[in-house]
N, C-alpha and C positions, 0 to 999 in steps of 0.2 A: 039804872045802875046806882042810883044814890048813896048807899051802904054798902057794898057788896065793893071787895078790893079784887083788882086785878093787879098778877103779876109780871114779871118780865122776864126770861130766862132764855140761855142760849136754847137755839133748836135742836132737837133730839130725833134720831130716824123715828121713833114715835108718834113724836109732834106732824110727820108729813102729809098723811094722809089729811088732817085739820086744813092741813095750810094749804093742801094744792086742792081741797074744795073753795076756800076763800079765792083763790087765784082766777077757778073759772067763773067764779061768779061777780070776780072786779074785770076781768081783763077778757078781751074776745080773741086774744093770744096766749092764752095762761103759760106756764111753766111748769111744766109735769111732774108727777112724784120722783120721778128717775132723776129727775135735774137737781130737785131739790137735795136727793141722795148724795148724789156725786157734788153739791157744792157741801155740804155742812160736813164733809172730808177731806174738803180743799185746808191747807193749811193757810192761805192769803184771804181765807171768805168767813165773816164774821155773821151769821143768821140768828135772829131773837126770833120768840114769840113772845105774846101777851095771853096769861090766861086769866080767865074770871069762872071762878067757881068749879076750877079744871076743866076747861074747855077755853080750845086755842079759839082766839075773838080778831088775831090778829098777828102780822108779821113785817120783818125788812132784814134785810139781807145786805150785805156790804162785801165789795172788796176792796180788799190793801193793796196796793200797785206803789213800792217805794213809801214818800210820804204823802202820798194821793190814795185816795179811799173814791171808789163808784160807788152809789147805791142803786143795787141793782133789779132790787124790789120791795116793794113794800105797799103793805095792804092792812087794811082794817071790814072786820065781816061787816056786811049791811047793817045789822040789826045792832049794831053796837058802834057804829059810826055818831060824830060830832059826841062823845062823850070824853074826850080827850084818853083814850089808848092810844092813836097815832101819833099825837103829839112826846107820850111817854116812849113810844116807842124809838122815833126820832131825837128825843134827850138821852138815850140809852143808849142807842147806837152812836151818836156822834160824840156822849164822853170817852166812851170804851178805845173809840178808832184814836182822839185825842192821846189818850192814857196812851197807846202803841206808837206814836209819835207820829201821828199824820196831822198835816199842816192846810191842805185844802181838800174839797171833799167837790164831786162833781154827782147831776144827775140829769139825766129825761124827765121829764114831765109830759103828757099831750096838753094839746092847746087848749084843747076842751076843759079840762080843771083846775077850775079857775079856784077852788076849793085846798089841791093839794100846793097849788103856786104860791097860796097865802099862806099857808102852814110854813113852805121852806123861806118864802120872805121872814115870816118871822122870826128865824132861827138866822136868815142872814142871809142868804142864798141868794144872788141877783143874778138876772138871768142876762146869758151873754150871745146866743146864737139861737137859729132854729133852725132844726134839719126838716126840709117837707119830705111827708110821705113816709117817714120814719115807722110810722105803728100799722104791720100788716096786719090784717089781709085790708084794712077799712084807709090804709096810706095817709093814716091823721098825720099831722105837723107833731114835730117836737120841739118841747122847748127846754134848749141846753143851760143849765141854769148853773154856779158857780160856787162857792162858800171858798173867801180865800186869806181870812180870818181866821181861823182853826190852830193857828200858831200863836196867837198870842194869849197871854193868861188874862190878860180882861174880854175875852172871847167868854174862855173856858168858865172861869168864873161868871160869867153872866149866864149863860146856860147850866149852870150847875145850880144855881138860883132861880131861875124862872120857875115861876109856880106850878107844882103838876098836880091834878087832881087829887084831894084829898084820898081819894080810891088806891091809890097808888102806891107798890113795893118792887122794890127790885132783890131778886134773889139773885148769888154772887154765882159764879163757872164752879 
């Protein structure tokens, strides 16, 4: 990916077919095209993707519940992992949800990624419970993880500064 910029943009019915092959190829539960439809017309559900060279590489999905935001998915396609799109993706979606004035932000992790647990540690995310048995049909553990930070502007500003790939643009709604 060295030269080559990836973007970030809200998800478009479009974009779904991209995202719900990434889905079955991260997850042994994916989230189907139909799901995907019905949230990116939810008025409370905020979905990006990431593309490089126009082709979606990647996604995450959020909803707004008051001043509390879930993130309810989010993925990076295999062959374009560890090049920081996820991490853009995740500075993306948690200024956006900030900017609508959400104040902490909640998610699932499996116990198994140990990969995505450091990504959200580094944004702030400490992890407060674990539900077992959480991720069917294989009944992994989750780990309930927390960001309760989100309200303050030495937050905001720290993450609006963390350095994101040179590769990296974001295109506005």
């Amino acid at each position: 990916m060295c030269c080559d910029v990836f973007v970030i943009v809200p998800m478009t019915p479009e974009h779904v077919a991209a995202v719900a092959r990434i889905e079955r190829e991260s997850s042994p539960s994916p989230w189907s095209e139909e799901s995907f439809l019905y949230e990116i017309e939810q008025p409370n559900s905020r979905f990006l993707v990431a593309k490089l060279r126009g082709e979606v590489v990647g996604h995450i999905g959020l909803w707004l519940i008051g001043t509390e935001a879930h993130i309810a998915t989010f993925a990076v396609d295999k062959a374009h992992r560890r090049q920081g799109i996820g991490e853009a993706l995740l500075r993306a979606s948690l200024l956006r949800a900030i900017d609508e004035g959400v104040t902490r932000v909640t998610l699932e992790v499996r116990a198994s990624n140990i990969a995505a647990q450091n990504l959200y540690r580094k944004f702030g995310f400490v992890p407060i419970a674990l539900r077992k048995g959480y991720y069917a049909p294989e009944r992994e553990d989750a780990i309930i993880m927390w960001l309760d930070q989100a309200h303050l502007p030495t937050y905001r500003e720290r993450i609006r500064q963390m350095r994101c790939p040179s590769s990296f643009s974001s295109e506005s709604r």
